[in-house]
N, C-alpha and C positions, 0 to 999 in steps of 0.2 A: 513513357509518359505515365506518371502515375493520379489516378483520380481521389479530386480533393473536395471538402467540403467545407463552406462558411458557416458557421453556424450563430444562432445567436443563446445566449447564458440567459438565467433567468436576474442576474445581478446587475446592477447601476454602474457599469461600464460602456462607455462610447467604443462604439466597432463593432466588429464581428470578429471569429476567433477561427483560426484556421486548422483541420483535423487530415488526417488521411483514411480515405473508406477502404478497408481491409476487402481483397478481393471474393469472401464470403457476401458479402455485404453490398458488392456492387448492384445486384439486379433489386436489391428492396429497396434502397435507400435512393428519398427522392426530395425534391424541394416539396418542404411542408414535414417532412416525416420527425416523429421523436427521439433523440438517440440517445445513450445515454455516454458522456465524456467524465472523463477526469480532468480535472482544471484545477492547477495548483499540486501538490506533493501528495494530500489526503483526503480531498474530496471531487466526490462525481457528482454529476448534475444532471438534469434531462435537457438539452438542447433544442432545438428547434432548426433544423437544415433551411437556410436562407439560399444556398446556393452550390452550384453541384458543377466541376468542372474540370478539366486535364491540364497539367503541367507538370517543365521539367520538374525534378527532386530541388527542393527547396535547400538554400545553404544551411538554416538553422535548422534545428531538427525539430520534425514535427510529429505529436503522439497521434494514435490511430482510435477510432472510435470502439468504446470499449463494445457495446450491443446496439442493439435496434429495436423499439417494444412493438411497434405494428407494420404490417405490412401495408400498410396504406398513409397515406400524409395525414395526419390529424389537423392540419393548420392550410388553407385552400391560397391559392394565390393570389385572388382576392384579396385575401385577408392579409398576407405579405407585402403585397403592395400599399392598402391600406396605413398598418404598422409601421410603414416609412413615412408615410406623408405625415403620421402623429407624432411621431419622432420629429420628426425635421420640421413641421411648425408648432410644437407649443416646447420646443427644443430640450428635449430630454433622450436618452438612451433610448435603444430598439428594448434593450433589456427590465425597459423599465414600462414599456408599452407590452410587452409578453407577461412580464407575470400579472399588469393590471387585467391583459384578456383572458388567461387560461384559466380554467378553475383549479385551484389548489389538490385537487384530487389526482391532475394530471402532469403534473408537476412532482416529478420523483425527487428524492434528497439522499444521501449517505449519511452513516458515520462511521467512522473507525475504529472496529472492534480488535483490540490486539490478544492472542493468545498466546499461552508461555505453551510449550509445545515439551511434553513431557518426559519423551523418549530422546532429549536430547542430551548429548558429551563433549563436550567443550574441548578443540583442538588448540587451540590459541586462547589465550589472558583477555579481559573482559576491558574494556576501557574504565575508567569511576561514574561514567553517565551511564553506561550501558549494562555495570553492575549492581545501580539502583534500581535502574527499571525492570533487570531482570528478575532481582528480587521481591520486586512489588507485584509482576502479572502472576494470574492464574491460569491453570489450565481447564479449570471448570468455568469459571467466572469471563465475561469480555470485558477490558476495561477500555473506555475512549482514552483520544490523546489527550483531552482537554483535563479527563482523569488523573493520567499520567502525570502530567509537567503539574499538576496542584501538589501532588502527592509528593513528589520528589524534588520538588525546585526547581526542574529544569525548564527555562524559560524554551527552549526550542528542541522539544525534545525527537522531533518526526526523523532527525536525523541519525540520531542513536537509535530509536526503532527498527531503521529500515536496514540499518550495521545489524541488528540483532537476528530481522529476516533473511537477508541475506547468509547469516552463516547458520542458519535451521533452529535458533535460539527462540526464535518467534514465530507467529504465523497470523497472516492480517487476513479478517474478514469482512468485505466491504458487504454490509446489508443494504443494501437498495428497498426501501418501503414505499412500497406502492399503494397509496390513499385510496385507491377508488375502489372499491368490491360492487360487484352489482347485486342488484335484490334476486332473490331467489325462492321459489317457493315449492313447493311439496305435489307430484303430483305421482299417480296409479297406474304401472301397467303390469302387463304378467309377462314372466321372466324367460318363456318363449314362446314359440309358435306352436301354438296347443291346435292338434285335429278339434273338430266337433264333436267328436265323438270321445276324444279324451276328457274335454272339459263337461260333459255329460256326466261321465266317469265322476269325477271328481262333486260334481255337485252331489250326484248320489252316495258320498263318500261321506260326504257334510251334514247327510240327512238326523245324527245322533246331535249336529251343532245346527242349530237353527240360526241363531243369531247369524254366523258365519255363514251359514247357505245362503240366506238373504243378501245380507251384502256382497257376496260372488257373484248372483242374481243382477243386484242393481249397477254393478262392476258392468256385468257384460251386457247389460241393457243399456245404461252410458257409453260404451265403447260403442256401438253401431250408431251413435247418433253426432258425439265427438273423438276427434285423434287425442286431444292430450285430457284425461280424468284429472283433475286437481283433488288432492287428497281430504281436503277441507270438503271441497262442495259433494265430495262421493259419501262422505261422514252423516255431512245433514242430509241427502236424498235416502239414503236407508235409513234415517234416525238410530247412526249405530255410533257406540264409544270406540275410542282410539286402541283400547285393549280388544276389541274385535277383531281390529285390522290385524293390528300388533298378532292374535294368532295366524291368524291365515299367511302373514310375512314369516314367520317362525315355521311353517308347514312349504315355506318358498312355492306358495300356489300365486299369489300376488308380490311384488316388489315394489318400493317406493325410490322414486328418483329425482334430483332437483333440475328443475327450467329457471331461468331467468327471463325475468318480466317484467315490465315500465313501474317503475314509481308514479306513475298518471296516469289516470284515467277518470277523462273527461264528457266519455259520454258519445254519443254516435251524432256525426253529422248533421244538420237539420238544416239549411238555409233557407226556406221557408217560412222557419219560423220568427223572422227577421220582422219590427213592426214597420208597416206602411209610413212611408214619409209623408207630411202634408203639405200643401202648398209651397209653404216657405222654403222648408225644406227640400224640398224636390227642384225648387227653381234654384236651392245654391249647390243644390248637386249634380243640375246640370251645365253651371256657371263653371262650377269647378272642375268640370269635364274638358268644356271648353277651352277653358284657363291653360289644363295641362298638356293641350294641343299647339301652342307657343310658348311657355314657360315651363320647363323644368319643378322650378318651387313655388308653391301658392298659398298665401294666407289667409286664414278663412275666420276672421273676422265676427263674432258670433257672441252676442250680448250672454249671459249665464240662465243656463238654464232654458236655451235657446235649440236643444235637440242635435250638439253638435256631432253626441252619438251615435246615433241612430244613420248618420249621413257617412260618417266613419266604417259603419258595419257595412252599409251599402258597399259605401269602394272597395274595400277586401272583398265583399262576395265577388264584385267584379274581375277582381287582380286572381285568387282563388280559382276560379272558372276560367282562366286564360291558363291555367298551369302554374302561375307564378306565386313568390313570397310577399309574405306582406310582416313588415316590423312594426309596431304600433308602442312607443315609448311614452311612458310617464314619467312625472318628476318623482314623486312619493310611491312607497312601497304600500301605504295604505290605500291607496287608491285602487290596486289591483285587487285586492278583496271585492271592489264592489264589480269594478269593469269584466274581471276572469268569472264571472257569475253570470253576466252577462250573454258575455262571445262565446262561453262554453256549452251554453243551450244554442246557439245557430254552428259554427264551426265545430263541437267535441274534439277528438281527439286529433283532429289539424291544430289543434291550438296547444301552445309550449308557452310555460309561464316562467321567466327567468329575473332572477333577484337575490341580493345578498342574502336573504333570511330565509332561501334554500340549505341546506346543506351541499356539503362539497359533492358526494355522492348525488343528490338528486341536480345538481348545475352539471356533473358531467357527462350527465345518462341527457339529457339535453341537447348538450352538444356534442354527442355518438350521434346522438337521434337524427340529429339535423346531417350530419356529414353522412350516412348509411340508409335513413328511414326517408323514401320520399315523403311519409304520410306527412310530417308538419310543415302545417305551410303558412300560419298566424301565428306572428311569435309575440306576446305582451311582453312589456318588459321595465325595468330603470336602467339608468345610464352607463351601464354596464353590457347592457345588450346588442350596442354597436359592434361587440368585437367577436358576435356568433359568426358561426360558417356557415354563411348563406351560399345555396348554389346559385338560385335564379332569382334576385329581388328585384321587386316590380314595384314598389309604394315602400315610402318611410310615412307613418303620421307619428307627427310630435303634436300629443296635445299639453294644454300649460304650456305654449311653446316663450313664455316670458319667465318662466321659473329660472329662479339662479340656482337650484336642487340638481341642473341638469350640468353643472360647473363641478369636477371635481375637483378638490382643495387639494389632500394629503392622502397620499405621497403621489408623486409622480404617478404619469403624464398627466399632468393638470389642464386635461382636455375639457371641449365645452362639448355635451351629445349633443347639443342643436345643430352646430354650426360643421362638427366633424361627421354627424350622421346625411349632411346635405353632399359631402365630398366621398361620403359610404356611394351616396346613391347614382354620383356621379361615376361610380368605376362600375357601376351594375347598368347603368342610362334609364334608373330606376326615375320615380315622380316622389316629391316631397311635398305633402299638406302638412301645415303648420297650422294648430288651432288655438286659440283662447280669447276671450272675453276683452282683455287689458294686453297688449301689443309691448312686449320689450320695443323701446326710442328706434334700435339698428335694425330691428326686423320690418317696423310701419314706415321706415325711412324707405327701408328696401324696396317695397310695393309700392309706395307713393312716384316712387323715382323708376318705376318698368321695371325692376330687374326680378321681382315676384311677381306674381299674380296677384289680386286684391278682391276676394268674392266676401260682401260683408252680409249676415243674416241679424235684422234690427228689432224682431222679434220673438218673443218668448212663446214656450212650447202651448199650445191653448189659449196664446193671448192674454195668459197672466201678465198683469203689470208687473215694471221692474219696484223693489221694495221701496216703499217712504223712509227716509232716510231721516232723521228726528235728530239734532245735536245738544246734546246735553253741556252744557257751560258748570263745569265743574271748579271754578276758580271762582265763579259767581254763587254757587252754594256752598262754597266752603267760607266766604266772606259773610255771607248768612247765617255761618254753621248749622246747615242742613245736613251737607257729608259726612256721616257718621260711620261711613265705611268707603272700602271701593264700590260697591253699589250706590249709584245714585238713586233719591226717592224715585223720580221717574222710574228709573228701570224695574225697581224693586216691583213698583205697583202694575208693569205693564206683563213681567216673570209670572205673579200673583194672578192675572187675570186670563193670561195664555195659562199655566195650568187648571185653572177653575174650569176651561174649555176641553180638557185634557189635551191640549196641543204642548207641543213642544219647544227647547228653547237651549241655543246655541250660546255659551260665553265663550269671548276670545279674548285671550291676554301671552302676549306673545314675550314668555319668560316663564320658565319652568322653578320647583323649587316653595320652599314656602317664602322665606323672605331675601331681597337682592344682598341685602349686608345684615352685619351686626356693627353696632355703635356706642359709644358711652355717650352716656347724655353728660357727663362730668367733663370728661378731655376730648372728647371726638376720636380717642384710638379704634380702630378698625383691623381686626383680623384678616391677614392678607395669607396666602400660600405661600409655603416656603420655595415653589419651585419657579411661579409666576407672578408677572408683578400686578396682581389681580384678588379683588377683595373677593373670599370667600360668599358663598348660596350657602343659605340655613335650609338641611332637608327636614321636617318635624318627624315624617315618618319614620326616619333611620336615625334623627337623632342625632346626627351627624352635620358640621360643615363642610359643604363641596367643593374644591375645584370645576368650575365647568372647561377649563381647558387642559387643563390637566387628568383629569379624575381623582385626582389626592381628595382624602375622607380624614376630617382632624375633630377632635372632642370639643363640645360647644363648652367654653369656657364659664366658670361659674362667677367670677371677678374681671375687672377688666387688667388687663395684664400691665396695663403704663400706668393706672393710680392706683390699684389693689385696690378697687371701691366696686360694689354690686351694683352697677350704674349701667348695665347694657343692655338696649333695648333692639327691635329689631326691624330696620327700615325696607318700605318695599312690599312688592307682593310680584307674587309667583302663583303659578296655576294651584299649587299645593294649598296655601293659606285661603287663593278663594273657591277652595270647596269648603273647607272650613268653615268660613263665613257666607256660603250659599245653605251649609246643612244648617245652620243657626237661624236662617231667615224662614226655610224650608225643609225642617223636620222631618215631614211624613213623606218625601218625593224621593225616588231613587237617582241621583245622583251620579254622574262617572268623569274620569277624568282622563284625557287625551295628551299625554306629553311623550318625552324619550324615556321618564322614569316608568310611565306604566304598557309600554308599549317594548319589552324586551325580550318578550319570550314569543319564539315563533310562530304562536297563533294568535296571539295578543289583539294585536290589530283588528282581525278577523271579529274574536269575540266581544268588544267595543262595538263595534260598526253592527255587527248584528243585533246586538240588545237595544241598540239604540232605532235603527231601522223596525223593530218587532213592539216601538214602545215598552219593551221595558225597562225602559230608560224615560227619563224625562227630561233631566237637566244633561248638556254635553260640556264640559270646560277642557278648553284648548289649547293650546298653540296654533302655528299657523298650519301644524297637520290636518285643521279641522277647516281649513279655508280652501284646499285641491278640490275642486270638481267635486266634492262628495255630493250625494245624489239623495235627499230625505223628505218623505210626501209630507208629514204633520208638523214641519219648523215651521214656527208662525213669528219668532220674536229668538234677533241676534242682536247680542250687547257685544260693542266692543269699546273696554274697559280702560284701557287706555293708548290712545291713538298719540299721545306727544311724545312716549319712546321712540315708536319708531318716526316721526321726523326728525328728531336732534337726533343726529346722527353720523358723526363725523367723514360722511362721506358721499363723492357727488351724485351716487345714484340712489341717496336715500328719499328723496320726494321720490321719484319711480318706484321705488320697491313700496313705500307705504300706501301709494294711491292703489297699486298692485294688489296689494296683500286685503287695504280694505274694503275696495271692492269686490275681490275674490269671496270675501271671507262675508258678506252683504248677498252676494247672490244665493248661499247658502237659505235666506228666508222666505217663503212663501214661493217654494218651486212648482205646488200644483193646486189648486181648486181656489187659493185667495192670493191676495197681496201679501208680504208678507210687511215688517216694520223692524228698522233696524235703530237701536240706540246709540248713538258714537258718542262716547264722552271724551270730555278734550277740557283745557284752560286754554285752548287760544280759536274758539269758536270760528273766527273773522279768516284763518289762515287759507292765503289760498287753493291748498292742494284739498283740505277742508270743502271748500266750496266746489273746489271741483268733482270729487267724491259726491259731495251732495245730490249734485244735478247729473251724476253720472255724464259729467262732461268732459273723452277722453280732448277729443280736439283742442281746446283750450290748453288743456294741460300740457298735451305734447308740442305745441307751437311757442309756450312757455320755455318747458324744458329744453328746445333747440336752439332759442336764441340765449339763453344761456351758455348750455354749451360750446357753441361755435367762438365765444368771447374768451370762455376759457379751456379751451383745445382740447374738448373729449369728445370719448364715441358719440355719434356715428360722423364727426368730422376728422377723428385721430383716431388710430389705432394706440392702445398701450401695450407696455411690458413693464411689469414689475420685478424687479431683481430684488429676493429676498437675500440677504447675507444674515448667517448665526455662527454664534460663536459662544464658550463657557466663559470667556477670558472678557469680560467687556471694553476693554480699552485696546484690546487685539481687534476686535470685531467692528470698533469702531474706525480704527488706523485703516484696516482694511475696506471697509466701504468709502470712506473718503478719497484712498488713494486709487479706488477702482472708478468711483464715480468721477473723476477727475479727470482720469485716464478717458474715460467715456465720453470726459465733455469738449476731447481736444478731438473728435470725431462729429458729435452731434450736434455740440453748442447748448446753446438754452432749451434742448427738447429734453436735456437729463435735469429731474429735480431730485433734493435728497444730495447726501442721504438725511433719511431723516427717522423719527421713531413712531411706531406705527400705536396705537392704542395700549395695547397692552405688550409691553416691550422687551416683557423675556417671558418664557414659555417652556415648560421642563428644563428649568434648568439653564437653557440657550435663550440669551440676547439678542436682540432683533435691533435689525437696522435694514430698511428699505428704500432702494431706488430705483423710481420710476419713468421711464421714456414715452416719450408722445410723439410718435412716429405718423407721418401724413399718408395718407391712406395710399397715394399712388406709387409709393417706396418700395424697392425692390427688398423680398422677404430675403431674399435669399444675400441677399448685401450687405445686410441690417444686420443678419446671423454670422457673416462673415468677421464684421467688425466689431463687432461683442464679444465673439471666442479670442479676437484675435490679440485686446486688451485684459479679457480675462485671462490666458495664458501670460502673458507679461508680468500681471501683478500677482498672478498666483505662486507663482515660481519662486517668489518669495517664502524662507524656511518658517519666517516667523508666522507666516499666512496658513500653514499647512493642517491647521487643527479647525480651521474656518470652514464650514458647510455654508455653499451657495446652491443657489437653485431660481429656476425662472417659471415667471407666471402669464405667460401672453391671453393677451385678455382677460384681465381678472374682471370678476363681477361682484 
């Protein structure tokens, strides 16, 4: 019998891949472990052992695993199990749910380095591929294969390579790079075990070097008090220079050596120092106590600015003091700026902060941490944090649990963290609080109908009132021509008066960029991307036209390119243009701006949020990153600038997402000592979701948006699946979707629509065509999946098909 392992690639391949574990290997290598395989003729990859098990010798022949990097599983079983169930419901590869979990640091790659091996004599004649290649390597030099076949035309060259290793002509050297280094730092000890009376010795030795006698002094004074002297902090306790030390290491009385040590540190535990909950709050956190005594998942319901935090801390210290984990996810990466400031003076260094805008190094020192360090046991995080290695999770909180931030788009697995961190918490028999202000339709369905708990809290922290909501009729001042900009007078003067008071003051305008197009006022030509079928963003600051789906950057044209007439002007606004036109109103205020363009550099976020929290900011203009939960005592006056983008909008959860967003982004005024006053300007005043917003009435809105739904077969009455198909070829990509949807409709019938062309319909290059199913909620997943694959292998099998990228999107949002 010999012992085999499944393992899974980090590559967009359905299956697992089968290895033999070489009998050096049998006692390390375990489900969960890293290994590293050869796959294919020239590369190795770090694998992932999904499964470990005996049989006979296989007929085909199988390669053996080339090493193993730890002796322990870096990936828990848990988390295996897990990585199936994301695979097989939002139906994508195990390989494609691994590289979205691992950090890139732990994730090894190869390339193939070929040498000409110099001491070599040719017994036998050279083939003509294997006498270009021989002539082109070096022996000082590595050249890759990809090198190779440029250089000498051979389209397949690995073959003649491995002819050339083979007869000692070459020699291959697979570098394996390994991303992750850990930090390391500098620390003081003496190079043996000195009697007392040597090191006695020795100081009186020192007595011509004072400098140096001192700091041997403060050396062995530090040593009786700590094991490890860090070389830094021995420097400043003696007020001595590094050329001090530098003699005494030169005399080998002292030695320096490196430790490795956390990239965090957050500070020592305190949960004391947690604020006292008040009434309200104490009554939904013993509701919510309650709650998770028959429900599994509970929604907690919680008007803005309602202290949902503070009730959150609570429950971790609970979870916390039982032993157990606690995952605490956000939609925004700016958020945790304010929240990790927070939990970090009650929790300290129990708390792990995990987010794309770590680096790979500091995400994999993380997740060592968690697999090795019992110390963390509060992990903050975004939607990425689902797929740490928890040993013992006791609590998921999503707050924002209506944010679509927590849906990932691109690339694969195009999971939801809401809905896939409720099925984390099911393989732990963990508890899920879901918090926000404005309820996504499927989650207020959920509690409404038993299957959540439903603890709602309907006041604000101090009994602040919720903000006056004031609608500005901007189609009615512009008939007047009052509107002389995007600020309306209102707003202008209510800006003007809140700074007079030095209070504070939030714009929102959800579109980044200075202007949405460029236009001739002569022919109406418009500047589109060459790679999408999508009119370019004017950025003023770079000068530049943008791709916002692509990122293509094209020269702002000085003529219009269809009449050769200087006729183009520039339609639209974007956060960029109204600073612009805020610094013009308001000269002498400081000013700052909130979008993806100033928010790119890794502390970015951080330093916004803090100028603005410190008042030295006065004016904030945003996106809807400035609408998350952010937490600011002196906003007294939020404009949002224009509310009738986001309802036109071609699609059916765009009333949800705008009531969402401007609510959200409304709670942001007058969070403590007053009311705050928010401005909506709008041209359709009367509109209902309008009205609804007004009176902060979600009930209304949601019993609206149901019986619509139900008419037109969407969540939370249907499940969807969006089948993207792309293609370079457009008349390919079109054949192909029609004959797949087709194929589909002789299984589903009328629940397949499409295909059809989605907004903007090609995108790098690749044309889009999407088709969408409305699957009834009580339909078996697994049937659904069956009969999808089963017409997509039919029609894909087609040669002319074969250039065509498909991919699925269950549950898009």
């Amino acid at each position: 019998m010999i012992l085999y392992a499944d393992v899974v690639l980090p590559l967009p391949l359905q299956g697992l891949y089968t290895y033999i574990i070489p009998h050096e290997f049998a006692s390390s290598v375990k489900e969960g472990s890293r290994v590293i395989v050869q796959f294919g003729k020239k590369k190795y990859y770090t694998a992932i052992v999904f499964k470990i098990y005996k049989s006979e010798e296989k007929k085909t022949p199988v390669k053996e695993l080339t090493s193993i990097l730890e002796d322990y599983p870096i990936v828990t079983r848990s988390q295996l199990k897990f990585w199936e169930w994301v695979s097989f419901y939002y139906m994508c590869s195990l390989g494609d749910v691994y590289r979205a979990a691992l950090p890139s640091a732990l994730k090894l790659e190869s390339e193939t380095h070929v040498f000409l091996n110099p001491d070599f004599e040719a017994a036998e004649p050279f083939t003509p591929n294997e006498q270009k290649i021989f002539y082109f390597l070096s022996a000082d030099k590595a050249k890759t294969i990809t090198e190779i076949e440029k250089h000498t035309g051979i389209s397949n060259a690995i073959n003649a390579v491995k002819s050339l290793v083979d007869k000692g002509a070459a020699f291959i050297d697979e570098n394996i790079r390994n991303f992750y280094s850990p930090r390391n730092i500098s620390a003081v000890r003496l190079p043996s075990d000195y009697s007392d009376n040597e090191l006695s010795d020795i100081l009186d030795n020192l007595k011509r070097s004072k400098k140096q006698q001192h700091l041997l002094s403060v050396f062995l004074h530090l040593r009786n008090e700590n094991k490890v002297i860090l070389k830094k902090h021995l420097l400043e306790e003696a007020s001595a220079t590094a050329s001090v030390l530098s003699e005494l290491l030169k005399k080998n009385i002292l030695e320096v050596y490196n430790i490795e040590t956390s990239r965090f540190d957050y500070g020592d535990t305190d949960l004391d120092s947690a604020f006292a909950l008040n009434s309200y709050q104490l009554e939904a956190y013993e509701e919510i106590k309650e709650s998770f005594k028959e429900k599994d998942t509970t929604l907690l319901y919680g008007v803005t600015s309602s202290g949902k935090t503070e009730i959150y801390i609570k429950l971790i210290t609970d979870i916390i003091n039982q032993g157990k984990q606690v995952l605490y996810l956000l939609p925004e990466i700016a958020l945790t700026t304010q929240i990790t400031n927070r939990l970090k003076t009650v929790f300290g260094n129990k708390l792990a902060v995990y987010h794309s805008r770590f680096n790979d190094n500091e995400r994999a020192e993380t997740w060592k941490n968690l697999l090795k360090n019992g110390e963390t046991q509060v992990v903050l995080g975004a939607r990425s944090a689902i797929f740490l290695p928890f040993s013992d999770l006791g609590l998921i909180i999503i707050d924002e649990e209506h944010e679509s931030s927590y849906k990932q788009q691109e690339p694969a697995p195009r999971y939801h963290a809401r809905n896939a961190a409720i099925v984390l918490a099911g393989i732990f028999k963990a508890k899920v609080l879901l918090g926000t202000a404005t309820p996504s339709i499927e989650t207020y369905t959920n509690a409404l109908q038993g299957r959540y708990g439903l603890v709602r809290l309907t006041k604000r922290h101090e009994d602040i009132a919720l903000p006056q909501i004031a609608v500005i009729n901007t189609k009615e001042l512009r008939r007047k021509k009052q509107m002389k900009s995007i600020l309306s007078p209102p707003l202008i003067d209510e800006v003007r008066e809140a700074l007079a008071k030095k209070e504070q003051i939030i714009l929102f305008q959800n579109r980044r960029g200075f202007s949405s197009m460029l236009e001739c006022k002569n022919c109406s030509w418009t500047p589109h991307c060459l790679h999408c079928d999508v009119s370019l963003t004017y950025h003023k600051g770079q000068r530049m036209l943008v791709c916002h789906y692509c990122g293509a950057t094209y020269r702002v044209p000085e003529v219009c390119e269809e009449c050769k007439t200087p006729t183009l002007e520039f339609l639209g606004y974007g956060t960029e243009r109204i600073e612009e036109e805020v610094e013009s109103f308001f000269p002498d205020t400081a000013i700052a701006r909130m979008d993806l363009d100033t928010t790119r550099g890794k502390r970015s976020y951080e330093q916004i949020i803090s100028n603005f929290e410190e008042n030295r900011t006065n004016i904030l203009i945003g996106t809807q990153m400035v609408s998350k939960g952010l937490d600011f005592d002196n906003v007294s006056v939020v404009g949002i600038l224009n509310a009738d983008n986001l309802l036109n909008y071609p699609d059916f959860r765009a009333y949800e997402k705008a009531f969402q967003l401007m609510t959200q982004v409304s709670g942001r005024a007058g969070r403590k000592n007053k009311q705050g006053l928010v401005m909506l300007q709008t041209s359709h005043p009367s509109h209902p979701v309008i009205n609804c917003i007004k009176n902060n009435d979600y009930e209304s809105f949601y019993t609206a948006q149901m019986q619509e739904r139900k008419v037109f077969r969407y969540p939370p009455f249907f499940r969807l699946i969006n089948i993207i198909v792309r293609g370079r070829e457009e008349n390919i990509t079109e054949r192909a979707a029609k004959q797949f949807a087709e194929a589909l409709r002789q299984s589903f019938g009328e629940r397949i629509l499409g295909p059809g062309k989605p907004p903007v319909s090609r995108i790098q290059s690749l044309y889009i065509r999407n088709i969408l199913i409305k699957i009834e909620n009580n339909a078996s997943i697994q049937k659904v999946r069956e009969i999808i694959y089963t017409h997509q292998a039919a029609v894909f099998c087609n040669n002319e098909f074969k250039s065509v990228i498909l991919h699925y999107d269950v549950d898009p949002v």
